[in-house]
C-alpha positions in Angstrom: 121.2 101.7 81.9 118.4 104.0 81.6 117.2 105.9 78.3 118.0 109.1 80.2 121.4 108.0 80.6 121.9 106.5 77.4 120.9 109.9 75.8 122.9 111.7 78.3 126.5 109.2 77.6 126.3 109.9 73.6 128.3 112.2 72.0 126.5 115.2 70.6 127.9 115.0 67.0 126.3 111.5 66.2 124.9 111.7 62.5 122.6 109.4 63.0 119.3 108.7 65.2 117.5 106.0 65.7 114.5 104.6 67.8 112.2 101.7 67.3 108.8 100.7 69.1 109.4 102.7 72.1 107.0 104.4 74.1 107.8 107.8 74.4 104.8 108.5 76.6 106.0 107.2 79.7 109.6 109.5 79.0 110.2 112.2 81.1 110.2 115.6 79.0 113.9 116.9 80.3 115.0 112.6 79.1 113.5 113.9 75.7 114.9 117.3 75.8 118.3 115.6 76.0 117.5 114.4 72.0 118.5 118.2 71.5 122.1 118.2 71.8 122.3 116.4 68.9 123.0 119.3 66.5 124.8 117.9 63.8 122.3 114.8 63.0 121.8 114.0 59.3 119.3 111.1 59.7 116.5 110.9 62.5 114.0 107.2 62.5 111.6 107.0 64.7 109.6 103.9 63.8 106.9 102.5 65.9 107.0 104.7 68.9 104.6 106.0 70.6 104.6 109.5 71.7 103.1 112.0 74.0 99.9 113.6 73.1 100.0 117.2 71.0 103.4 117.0 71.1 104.4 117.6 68.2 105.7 121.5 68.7 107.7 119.9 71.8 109.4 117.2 68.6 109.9 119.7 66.4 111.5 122.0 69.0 113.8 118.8 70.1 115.1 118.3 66.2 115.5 122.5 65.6 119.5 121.9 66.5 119.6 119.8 63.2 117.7 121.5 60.8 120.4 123.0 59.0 121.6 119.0 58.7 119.2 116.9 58.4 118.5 115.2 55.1 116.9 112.2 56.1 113.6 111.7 58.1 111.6 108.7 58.7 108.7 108.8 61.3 106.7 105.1 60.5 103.9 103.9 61.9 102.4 106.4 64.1 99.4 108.1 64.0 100.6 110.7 66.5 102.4 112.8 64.0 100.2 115.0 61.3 101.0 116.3 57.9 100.9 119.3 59.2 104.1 118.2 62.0 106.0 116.9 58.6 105.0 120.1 56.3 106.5 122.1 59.3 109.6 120.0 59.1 110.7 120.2 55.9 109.9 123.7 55.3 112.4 124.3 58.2 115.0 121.5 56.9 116.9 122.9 53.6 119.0 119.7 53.5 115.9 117.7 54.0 116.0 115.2 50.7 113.8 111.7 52.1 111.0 112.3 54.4 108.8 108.7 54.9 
């Protein structure tokens, strides 16, 4: 099964997301777009991944369905994502309570 279809079979009110040393680079952009559908998530990992360059609009645009629920946020390991990406994010994330 492929990530697109794995995104694509889950239900849309999952709480919680979680990817691990994946390599988001090589992801198509409508496979990444389907993250967006999740508009009830309360915690989002993504540890270890690797992700497109200067991205980081296209992210936050992905995770703006659940920012009125989100209180948990761990990005780990990744020098792809700036402080400016996680300031954005929990200005824009009221619930937001653990950022790592």
């Amino acid at each position: 099964m492929t990530f697109h279809n794995v995104l694509k079979k889950t239900p849309a009110t999952i709480q919680q997301f979680s990817l691990n040393d994946i390599d988001l680079t090589k992801v198509q952009t409508w496979t990444l777009a389907l993250i967006a559908k999740f508009d009830a998530l309360q915690q989002i990992a993504l540890n270890s991944c690797r992700f497109p360059l200067n991205k980081e609009s296209f992210i936050c645009r992905l995770l703006a369905p659940s920012f009125h629920s989100l209180n948990a946020i761990a990005i780990t390991d990744t020098d792809q994502i700036s402080d400016k990406f996680v300031a954005i994010i929990s200005k824009r994330c009221p619930m937001l309570s653990d950022i790592n």
